[in-house]
N, CA, C and O atoms as a GROMACS GRO file, in nm:
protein
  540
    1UNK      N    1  -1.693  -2.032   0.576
    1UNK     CA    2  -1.564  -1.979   0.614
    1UNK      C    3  -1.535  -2.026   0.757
    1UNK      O    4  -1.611  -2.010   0.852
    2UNK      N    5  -1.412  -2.089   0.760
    2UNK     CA    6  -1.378  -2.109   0.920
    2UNK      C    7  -1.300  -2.076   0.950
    2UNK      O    8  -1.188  -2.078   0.898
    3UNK      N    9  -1.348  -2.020   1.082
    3UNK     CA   10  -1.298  -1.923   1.180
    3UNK      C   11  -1.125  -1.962   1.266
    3UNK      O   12  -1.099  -2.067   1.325
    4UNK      N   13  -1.081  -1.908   1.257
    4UNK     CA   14  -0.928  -1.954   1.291
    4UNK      C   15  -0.899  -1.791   1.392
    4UNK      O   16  -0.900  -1.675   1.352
    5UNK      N   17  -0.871  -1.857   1.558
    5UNK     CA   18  -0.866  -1.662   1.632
    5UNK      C   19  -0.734  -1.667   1.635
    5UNK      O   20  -0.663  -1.568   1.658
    6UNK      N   21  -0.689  -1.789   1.609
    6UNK     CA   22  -0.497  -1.777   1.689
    6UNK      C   23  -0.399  -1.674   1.534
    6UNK      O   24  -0.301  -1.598   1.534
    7UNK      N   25  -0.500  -1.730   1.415
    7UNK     CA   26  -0.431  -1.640   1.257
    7UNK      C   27  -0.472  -1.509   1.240
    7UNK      O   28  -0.404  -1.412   1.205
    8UNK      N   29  -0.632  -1.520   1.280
    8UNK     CA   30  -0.704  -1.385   1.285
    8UNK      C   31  -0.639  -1.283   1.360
    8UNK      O   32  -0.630  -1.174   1.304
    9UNK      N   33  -0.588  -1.294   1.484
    9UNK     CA   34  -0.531  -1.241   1.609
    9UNK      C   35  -0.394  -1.201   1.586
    9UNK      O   36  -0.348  -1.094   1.624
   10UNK      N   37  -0.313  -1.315   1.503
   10UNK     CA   38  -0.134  -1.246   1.403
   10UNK      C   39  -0.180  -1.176   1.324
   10UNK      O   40  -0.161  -1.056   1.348
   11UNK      N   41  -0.233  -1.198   1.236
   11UNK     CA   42  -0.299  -1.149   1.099
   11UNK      C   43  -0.334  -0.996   1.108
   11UNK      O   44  -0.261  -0.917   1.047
   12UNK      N   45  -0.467  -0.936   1.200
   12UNK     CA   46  -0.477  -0.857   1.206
   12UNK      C   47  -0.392  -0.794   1.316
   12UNK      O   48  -0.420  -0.674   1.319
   13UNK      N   49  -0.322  -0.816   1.386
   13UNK     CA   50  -0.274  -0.699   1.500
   13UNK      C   51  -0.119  -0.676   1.382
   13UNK      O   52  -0.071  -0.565   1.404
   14UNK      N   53  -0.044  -0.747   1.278
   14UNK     CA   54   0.057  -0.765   1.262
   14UNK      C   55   0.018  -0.623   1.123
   14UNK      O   56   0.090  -0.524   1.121
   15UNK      N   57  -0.082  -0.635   1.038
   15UNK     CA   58  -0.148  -0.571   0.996
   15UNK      C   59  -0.148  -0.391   1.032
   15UNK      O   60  -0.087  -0.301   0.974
   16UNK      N   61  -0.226  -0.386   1.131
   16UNK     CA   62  -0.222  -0.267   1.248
   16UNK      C   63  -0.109  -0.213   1.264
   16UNK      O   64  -0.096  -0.091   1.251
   17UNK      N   65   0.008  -0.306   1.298
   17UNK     CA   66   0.132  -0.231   1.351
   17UNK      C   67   0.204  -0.217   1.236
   17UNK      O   68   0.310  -0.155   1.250
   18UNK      N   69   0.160  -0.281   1.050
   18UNK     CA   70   0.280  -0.246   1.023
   18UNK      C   71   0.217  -0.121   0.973
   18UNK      O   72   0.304  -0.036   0.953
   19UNK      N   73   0.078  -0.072   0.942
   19UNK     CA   74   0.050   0.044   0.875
   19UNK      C   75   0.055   0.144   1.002
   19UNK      O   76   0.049   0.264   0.975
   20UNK      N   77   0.063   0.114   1.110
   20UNK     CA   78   0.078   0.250   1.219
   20UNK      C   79   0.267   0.268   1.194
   20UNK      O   80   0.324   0.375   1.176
   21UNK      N   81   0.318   0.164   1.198
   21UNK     CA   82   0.463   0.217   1.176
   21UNK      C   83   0.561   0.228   1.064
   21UNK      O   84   0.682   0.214   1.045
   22UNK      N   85   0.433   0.266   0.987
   22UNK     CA   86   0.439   0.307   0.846
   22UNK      C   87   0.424   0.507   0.784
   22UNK      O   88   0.454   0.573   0.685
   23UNK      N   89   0.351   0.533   0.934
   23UNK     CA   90   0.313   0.637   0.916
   23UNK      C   91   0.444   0.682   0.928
   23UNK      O   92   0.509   0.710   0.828
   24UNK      N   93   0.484   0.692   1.028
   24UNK     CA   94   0.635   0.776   1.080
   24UNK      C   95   0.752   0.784   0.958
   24UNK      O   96   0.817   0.881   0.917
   25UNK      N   97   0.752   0.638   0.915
   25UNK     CA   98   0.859   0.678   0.764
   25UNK      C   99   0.791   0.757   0.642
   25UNK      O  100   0.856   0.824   0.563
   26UNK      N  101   0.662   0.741   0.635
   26UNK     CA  102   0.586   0.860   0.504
   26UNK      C  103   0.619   0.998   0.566
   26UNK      O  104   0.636   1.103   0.504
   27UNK      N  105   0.624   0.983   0.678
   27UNK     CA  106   0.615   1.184   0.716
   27UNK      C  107   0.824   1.177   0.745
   27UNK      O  108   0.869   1.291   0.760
   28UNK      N  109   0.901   1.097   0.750
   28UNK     CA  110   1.013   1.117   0.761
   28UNK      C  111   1.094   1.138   0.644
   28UNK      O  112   1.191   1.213   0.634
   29UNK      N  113   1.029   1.046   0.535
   29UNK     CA  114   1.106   1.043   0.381
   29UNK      C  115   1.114   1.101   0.277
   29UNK      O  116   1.195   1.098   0.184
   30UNK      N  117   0.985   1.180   0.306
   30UNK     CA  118   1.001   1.316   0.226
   30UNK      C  119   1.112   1.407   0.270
   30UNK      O  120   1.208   1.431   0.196
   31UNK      N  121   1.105   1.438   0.344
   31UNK     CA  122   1.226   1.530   0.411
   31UNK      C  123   1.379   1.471   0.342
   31UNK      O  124   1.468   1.557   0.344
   32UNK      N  125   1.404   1.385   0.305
   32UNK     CA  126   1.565   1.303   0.252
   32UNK      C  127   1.545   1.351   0.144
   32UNK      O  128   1.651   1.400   0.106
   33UNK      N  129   1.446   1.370   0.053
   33UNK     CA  130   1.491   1.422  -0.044
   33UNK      C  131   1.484   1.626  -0.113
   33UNK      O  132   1.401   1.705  -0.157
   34UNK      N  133   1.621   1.620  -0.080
   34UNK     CA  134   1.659   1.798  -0.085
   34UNK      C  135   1.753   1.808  -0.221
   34UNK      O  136   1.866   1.855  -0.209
   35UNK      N  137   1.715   1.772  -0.324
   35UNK     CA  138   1.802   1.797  -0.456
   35UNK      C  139   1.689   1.888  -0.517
   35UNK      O  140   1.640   1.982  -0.456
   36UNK      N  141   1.649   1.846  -0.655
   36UNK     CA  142   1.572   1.928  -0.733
   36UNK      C  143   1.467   1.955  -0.645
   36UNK      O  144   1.455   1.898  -0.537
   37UNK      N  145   1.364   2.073  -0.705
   37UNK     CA  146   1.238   2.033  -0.693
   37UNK      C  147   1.102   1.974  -0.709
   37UNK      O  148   0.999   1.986  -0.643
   38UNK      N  149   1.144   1.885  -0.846
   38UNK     CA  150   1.087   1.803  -0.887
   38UNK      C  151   1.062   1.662  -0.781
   38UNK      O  152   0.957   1.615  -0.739
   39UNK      N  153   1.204   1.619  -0.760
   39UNK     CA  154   1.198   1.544  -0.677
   39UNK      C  155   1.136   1.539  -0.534
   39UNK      O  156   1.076   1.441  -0.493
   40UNK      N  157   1.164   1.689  -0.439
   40UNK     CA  158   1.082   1.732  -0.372
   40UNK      C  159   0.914   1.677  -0.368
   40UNK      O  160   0.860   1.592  -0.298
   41UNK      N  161   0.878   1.737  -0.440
   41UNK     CA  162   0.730   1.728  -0.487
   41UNK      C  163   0.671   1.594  -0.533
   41UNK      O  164   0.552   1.566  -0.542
   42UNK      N  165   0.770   1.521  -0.559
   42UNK     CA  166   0.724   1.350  -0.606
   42UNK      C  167   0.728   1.289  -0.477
   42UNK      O  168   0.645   1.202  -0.451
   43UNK      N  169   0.853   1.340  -0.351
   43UNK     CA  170   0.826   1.255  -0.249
   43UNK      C  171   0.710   1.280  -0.171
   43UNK      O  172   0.639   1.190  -0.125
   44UNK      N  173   0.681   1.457  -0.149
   44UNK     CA  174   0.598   1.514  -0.106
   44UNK      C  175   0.476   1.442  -0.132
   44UNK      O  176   0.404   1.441  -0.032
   45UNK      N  177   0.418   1.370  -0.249
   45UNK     CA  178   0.283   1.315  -0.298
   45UNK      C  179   0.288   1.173  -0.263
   45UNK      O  180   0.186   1.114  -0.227
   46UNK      N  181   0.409   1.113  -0.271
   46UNK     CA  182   0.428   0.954  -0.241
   46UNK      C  183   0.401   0.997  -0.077
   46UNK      O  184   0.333   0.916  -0.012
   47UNK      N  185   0.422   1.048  -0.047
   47UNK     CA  186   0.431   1.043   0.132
   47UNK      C  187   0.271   1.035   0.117
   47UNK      O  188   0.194   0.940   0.130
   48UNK      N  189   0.250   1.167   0.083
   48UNK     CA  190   0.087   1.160   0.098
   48UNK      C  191   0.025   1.038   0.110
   48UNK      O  192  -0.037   1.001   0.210
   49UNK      N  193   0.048   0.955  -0.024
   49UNK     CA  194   0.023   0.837  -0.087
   49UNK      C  195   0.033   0.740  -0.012
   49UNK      O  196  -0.030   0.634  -0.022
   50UNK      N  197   0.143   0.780   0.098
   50UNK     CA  198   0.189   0.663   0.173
   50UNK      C  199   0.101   0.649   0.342
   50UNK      O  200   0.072   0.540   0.393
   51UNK      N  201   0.072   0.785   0.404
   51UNK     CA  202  -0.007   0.806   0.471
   51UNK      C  203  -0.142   0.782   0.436
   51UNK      O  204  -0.202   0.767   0.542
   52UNK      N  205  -0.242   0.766   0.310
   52UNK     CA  206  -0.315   0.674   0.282
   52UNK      C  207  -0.350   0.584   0.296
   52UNK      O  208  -0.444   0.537   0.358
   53UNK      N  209  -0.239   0.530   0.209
   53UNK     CA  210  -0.209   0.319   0.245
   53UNK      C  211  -0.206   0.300   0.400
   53UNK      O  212  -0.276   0.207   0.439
   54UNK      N  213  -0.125   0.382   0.513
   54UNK     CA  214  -0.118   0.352   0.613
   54UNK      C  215  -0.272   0.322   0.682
   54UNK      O  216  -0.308   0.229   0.754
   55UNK      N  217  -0.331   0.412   0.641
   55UNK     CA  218  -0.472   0.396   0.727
   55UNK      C  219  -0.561   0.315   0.630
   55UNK      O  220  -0.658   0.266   0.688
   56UNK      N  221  -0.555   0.290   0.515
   56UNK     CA  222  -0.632   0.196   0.464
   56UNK      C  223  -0.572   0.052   0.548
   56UNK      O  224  -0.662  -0.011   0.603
   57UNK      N  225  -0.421  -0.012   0.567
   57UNK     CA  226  -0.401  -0.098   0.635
   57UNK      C  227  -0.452  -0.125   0.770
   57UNK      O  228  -0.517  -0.212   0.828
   58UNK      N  229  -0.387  -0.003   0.798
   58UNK     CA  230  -0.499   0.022   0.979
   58UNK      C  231  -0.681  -0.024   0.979
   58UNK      O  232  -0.742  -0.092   1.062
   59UNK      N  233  -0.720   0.028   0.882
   59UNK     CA  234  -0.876   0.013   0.867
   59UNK      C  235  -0.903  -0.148   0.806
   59UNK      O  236  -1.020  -0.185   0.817
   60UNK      N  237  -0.814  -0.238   0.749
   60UNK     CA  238  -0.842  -0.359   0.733
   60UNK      C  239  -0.796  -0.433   0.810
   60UNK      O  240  -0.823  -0.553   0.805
   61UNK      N  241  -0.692  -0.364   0.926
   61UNK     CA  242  -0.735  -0.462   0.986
   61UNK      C  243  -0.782  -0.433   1.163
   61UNK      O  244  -0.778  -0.497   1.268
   62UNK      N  245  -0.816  -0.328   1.128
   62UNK     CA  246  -0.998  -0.323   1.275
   62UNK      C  247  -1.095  -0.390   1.212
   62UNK      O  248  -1.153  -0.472   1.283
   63UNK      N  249  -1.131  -0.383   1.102
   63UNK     CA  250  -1.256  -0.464   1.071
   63UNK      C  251  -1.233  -0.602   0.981
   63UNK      O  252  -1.228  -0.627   0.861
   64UNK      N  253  -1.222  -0.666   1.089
   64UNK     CA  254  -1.229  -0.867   0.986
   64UNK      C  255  -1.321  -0.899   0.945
   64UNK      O  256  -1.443  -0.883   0.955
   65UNK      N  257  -1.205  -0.983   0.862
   65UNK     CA  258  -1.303  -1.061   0.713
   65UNK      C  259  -1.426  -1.141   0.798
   65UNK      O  260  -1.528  -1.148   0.729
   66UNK      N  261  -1.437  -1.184   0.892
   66UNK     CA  262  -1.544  -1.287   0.908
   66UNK      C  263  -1.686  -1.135   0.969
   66UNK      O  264  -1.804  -1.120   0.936
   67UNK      N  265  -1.614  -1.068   1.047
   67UNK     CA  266  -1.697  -0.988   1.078
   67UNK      C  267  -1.759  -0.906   0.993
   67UNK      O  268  -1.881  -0.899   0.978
   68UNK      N  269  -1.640  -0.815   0.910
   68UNK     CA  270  -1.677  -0.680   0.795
   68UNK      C  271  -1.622  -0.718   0.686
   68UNK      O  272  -1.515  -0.665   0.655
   69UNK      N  273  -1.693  -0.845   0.578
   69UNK     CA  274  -1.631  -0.867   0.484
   69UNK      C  275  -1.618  -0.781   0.393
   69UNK      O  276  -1.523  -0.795   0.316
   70UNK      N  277  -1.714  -0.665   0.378
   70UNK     CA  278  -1.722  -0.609   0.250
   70UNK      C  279  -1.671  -0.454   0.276
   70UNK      O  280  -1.666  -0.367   0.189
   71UNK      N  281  -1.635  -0.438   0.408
   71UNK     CA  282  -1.531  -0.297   0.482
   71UNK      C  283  -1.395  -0.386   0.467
   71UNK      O  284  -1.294  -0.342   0.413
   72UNK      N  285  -1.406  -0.515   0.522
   72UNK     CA  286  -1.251  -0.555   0.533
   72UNK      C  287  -1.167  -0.491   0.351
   72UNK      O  288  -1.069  -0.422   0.324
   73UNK      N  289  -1.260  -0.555   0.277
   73UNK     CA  290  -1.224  -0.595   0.117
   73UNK      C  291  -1.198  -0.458   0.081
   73UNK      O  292  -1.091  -0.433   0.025
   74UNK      N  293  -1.298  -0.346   0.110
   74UNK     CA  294  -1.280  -0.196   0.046
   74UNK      C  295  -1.180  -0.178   0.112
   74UNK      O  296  -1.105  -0.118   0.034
   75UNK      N  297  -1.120  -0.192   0.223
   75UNK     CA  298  -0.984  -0.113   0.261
   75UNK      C  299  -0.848  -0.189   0.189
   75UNK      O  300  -0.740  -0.140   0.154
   76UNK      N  301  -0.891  -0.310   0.182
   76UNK     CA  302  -0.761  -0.408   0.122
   76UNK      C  303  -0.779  -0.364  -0.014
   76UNK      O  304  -0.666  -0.374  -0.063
   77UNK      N  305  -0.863  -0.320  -0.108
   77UNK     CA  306  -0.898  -0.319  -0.248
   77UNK      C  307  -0.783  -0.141  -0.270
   77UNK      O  308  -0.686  -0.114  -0.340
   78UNK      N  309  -0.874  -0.052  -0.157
   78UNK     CA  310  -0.788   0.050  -0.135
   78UNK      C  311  -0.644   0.030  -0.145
   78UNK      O  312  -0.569   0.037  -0.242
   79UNK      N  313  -0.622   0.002  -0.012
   79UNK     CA  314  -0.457   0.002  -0.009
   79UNK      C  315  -0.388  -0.026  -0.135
   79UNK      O  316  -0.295   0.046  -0.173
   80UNK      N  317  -0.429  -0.125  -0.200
   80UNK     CA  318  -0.354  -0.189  -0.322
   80UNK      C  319  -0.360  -0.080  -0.458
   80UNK      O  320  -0.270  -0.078  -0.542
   81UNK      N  321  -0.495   0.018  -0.465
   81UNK     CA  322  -0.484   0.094  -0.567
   81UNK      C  323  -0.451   0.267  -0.518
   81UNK      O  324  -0.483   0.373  -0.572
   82UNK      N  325  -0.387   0.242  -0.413
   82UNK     CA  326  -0.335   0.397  -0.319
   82UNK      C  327  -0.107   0.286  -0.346
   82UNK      O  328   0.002   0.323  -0.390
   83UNK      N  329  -0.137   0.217  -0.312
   83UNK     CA  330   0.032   0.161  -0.383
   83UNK      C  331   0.047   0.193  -0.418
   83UNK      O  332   0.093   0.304  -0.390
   84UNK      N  333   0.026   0.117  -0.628
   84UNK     CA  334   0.039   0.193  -0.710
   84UNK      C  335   0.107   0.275  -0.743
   84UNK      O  336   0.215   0.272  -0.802
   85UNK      N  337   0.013   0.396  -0.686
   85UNK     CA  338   0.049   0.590  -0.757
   85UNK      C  339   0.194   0.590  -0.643
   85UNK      O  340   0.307   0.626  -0.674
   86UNK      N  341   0.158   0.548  -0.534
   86UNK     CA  342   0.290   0.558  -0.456
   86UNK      C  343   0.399   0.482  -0.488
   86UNK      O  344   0.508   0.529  -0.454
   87UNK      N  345   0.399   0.396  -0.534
   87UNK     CA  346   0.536   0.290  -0.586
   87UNK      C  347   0.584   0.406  -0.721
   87UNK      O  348   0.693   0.463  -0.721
   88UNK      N  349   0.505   0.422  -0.804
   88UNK     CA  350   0.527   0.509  -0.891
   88UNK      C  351   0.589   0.684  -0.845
   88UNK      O  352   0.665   0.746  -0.919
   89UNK      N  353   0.564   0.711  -0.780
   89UNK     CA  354   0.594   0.876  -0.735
   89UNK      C  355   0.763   0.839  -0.648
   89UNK      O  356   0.879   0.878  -0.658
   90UNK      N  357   0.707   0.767  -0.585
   90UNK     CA  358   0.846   0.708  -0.547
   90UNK      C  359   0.949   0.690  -0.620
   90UNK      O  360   1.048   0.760  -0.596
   91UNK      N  361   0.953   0.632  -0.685
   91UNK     CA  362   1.060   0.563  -0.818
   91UNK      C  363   1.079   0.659  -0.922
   91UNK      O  364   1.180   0.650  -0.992
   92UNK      N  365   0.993   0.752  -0.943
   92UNK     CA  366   0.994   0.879  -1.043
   92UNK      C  367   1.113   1.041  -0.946
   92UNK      O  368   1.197   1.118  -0.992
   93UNK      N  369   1.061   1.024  -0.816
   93UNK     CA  370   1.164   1.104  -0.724
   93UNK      C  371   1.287   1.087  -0.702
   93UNK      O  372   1.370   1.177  -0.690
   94UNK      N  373   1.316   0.907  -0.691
   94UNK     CA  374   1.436   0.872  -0.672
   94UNK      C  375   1.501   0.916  -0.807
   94UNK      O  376   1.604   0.983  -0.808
   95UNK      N  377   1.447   0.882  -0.906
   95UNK     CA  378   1.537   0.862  -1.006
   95UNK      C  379   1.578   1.061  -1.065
   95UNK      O  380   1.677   1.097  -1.129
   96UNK      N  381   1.475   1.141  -1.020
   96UNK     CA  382   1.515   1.271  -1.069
   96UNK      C  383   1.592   1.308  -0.918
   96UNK      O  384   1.618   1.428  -0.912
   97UNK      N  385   1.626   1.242  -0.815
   97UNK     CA  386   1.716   1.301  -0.707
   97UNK      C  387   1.899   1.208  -0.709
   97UNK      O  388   1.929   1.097  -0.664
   98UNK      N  389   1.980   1.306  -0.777
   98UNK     CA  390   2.080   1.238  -0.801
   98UNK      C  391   2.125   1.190  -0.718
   98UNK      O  392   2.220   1.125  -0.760
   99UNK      N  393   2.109   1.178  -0.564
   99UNK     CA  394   2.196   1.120  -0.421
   99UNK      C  395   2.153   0.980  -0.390
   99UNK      O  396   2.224   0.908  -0.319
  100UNK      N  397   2.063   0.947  -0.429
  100UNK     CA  398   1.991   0.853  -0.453
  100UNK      C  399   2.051   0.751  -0.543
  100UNK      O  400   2.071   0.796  -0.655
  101UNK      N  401   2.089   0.619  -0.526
  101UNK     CA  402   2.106   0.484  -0.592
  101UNK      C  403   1.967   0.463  -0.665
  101UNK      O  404   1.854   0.462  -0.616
  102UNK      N  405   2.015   0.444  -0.827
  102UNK     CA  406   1.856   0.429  -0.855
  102UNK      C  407   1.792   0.238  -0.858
  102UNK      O  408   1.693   0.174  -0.894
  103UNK      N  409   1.926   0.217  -0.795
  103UNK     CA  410   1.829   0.044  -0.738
  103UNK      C  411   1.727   0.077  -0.645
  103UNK      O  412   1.632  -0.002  -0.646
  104UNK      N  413   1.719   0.187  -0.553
  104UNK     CA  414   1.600   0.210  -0.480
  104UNK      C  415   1.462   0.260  -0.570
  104UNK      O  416   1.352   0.266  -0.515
  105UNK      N  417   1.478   0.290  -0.690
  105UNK     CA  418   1.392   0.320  -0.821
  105UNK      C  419   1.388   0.163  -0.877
  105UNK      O  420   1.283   0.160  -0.941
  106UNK      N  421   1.434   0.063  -0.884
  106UNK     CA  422   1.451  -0.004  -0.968
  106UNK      C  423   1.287  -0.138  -0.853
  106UNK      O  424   1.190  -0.209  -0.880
  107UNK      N  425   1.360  -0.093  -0.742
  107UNK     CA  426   1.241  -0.152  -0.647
  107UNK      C  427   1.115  -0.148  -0.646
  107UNK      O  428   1.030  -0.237  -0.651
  108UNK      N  429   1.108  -0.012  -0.638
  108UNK     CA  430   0.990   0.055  -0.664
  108UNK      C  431   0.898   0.025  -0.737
  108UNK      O  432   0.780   0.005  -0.708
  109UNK      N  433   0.984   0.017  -0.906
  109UNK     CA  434   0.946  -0.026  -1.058
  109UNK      C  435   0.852  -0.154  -1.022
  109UNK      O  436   0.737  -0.185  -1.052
  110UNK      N  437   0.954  -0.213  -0.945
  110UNK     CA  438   0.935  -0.394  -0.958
  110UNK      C  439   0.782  -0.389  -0.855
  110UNK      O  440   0.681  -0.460  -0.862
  111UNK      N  441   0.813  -0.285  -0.770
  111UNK     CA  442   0.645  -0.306  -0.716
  111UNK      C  443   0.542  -0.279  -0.776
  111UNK      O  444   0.449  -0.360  -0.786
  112UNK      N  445   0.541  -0.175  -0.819
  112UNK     CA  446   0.459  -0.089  -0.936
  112UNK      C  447   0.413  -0.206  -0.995
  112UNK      O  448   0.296  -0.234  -0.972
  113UNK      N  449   0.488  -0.296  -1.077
  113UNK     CA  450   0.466  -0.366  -1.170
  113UNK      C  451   0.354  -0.501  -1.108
  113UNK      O  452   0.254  -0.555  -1.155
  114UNK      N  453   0.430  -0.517  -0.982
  114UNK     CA  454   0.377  -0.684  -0.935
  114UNK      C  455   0.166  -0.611  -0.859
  114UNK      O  456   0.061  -0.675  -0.849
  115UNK      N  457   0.201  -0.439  -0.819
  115UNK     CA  458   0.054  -0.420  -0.795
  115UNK      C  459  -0.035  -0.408  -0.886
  115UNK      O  460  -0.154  -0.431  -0.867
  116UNK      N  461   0.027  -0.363  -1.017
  116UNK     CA  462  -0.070  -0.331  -1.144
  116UNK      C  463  -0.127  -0.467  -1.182
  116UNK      O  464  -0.243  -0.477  -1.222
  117UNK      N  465  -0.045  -0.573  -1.168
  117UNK     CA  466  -0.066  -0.706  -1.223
  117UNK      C  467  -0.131  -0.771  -1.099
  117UNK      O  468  -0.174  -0.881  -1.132
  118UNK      N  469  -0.149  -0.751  -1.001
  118UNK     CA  470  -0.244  -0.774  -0.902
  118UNK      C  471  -0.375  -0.704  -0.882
  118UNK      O  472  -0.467  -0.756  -0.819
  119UNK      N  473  -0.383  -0.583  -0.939
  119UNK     CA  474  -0.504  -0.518  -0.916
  119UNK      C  475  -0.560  -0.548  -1.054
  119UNK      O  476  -0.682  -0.551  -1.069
  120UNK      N  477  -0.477  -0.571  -1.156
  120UNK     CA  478  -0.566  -0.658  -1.250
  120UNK      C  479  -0.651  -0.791  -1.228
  120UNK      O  480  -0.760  -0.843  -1.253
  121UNK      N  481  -0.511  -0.817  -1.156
  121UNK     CA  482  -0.609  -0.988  -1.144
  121UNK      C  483  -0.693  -1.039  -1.022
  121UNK      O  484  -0.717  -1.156  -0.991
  122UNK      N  485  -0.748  -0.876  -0.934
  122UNK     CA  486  -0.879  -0.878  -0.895
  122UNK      C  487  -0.979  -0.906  -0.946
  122UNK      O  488  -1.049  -0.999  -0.905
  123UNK      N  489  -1.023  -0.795  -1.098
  123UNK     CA  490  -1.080  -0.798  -1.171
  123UNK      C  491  -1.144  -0.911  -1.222
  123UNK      O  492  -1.261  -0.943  -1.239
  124UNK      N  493  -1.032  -0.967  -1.242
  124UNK     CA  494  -1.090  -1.119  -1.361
  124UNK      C  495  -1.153  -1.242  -1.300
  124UNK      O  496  -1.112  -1.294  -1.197
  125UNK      N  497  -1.266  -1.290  -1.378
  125UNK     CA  498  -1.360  -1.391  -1.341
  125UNK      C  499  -1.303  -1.518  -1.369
  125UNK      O  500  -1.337  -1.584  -1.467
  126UNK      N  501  -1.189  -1.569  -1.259
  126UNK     CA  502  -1.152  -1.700  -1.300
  126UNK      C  503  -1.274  -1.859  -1.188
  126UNK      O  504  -1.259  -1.981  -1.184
  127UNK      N  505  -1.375  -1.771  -1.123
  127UNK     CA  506  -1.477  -1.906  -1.107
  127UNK      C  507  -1.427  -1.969  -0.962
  127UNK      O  508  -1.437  -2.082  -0.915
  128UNK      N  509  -1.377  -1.862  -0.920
  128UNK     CA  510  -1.285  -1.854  -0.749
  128UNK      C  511  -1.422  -1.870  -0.657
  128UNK      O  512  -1.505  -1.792  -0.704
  129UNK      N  513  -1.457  -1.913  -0.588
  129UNK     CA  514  -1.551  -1.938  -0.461
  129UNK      C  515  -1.526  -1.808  -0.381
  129UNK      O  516  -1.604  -1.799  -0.285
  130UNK      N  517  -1.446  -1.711  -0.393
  130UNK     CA  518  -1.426  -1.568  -0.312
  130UNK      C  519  -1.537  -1.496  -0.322
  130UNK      O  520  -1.613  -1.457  -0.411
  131UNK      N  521  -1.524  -1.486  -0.182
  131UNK     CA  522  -1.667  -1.404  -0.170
  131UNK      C  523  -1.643  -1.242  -0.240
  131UNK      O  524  -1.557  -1.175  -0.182
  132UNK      N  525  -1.702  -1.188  -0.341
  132UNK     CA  526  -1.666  -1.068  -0.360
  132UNK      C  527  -1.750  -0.972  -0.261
  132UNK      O  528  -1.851  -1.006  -0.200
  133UNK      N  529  -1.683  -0.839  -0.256
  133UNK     CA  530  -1.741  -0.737  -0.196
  133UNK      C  531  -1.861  -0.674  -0.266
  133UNK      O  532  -1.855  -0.684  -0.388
  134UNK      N  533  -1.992  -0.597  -0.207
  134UNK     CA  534  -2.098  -0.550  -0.247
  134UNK      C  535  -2.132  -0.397  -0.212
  134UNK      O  536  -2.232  -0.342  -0.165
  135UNK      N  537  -1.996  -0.349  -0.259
  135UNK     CA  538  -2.022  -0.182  -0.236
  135UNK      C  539  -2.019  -0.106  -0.361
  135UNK      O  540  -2.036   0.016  -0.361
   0.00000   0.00000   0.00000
């Protein structure tokens, strides 16, 4: 693996700042939604969901791939299966909160969809030289 500090150095600080200023909209966006209580309670868990992901991002990127390959990978492996439930809770709130455009559901969907089909195709043994993780 070669070492690159000028990508490592965008890479991870760009990383850092977007899951630290990620936190502030999970604890702000629940609050927008005041219709049912269904909806309530879906943003209420996506936030959760979303304050998760935030610190799994934060935590991949304090510890680099060249340094903590197999901490870097569990937090990136994280984040991607803490999405997910959040792309989903998301898109399930919007769509039971009538003030809401459900193209902001329709987004959601489309993420949902592109992480499920990515956290699948972690899984699969296509003969990749990637170093896998050993936890």
């Amino acid at each position: 693996m070669q070492f690159n500090l000028v990508s490592s150095i965008i890479y991870n600080s760009s990383l850092f700042f977007m899951g630290a200023l990620l936190i502030p909209y999970f604890i702000v966006v629940s609050y927008e939604f005041k219709g049912l209580k269904e909806a309530r309670w879906f943003s209420a868990a996506g936030s959760v969901a979303g304050l998760f992901l935030s610190i799994m991002l934060i935590g991949a990127s304090l510890t680099p791939a060249d340094l903590f390959l197999d901490i870097h990978l569990m937090f990136g492996m994280l984040a991607f299966f803490v999405g997910l439930p959040l792309a989903i809770l998301f898109c399930v709130a919007i769509v039971t909160n009538k003030e809401y455009p459900n193209i902001y559901a329709i987004v959601y969907a489309v993420l949902g969809v592109v992480l499920f089909i990515f956290i699948i195709s972690m899984f699969q043994d296509v003969g990749s030289p990637v170093i896998t993780p050993r936890f």
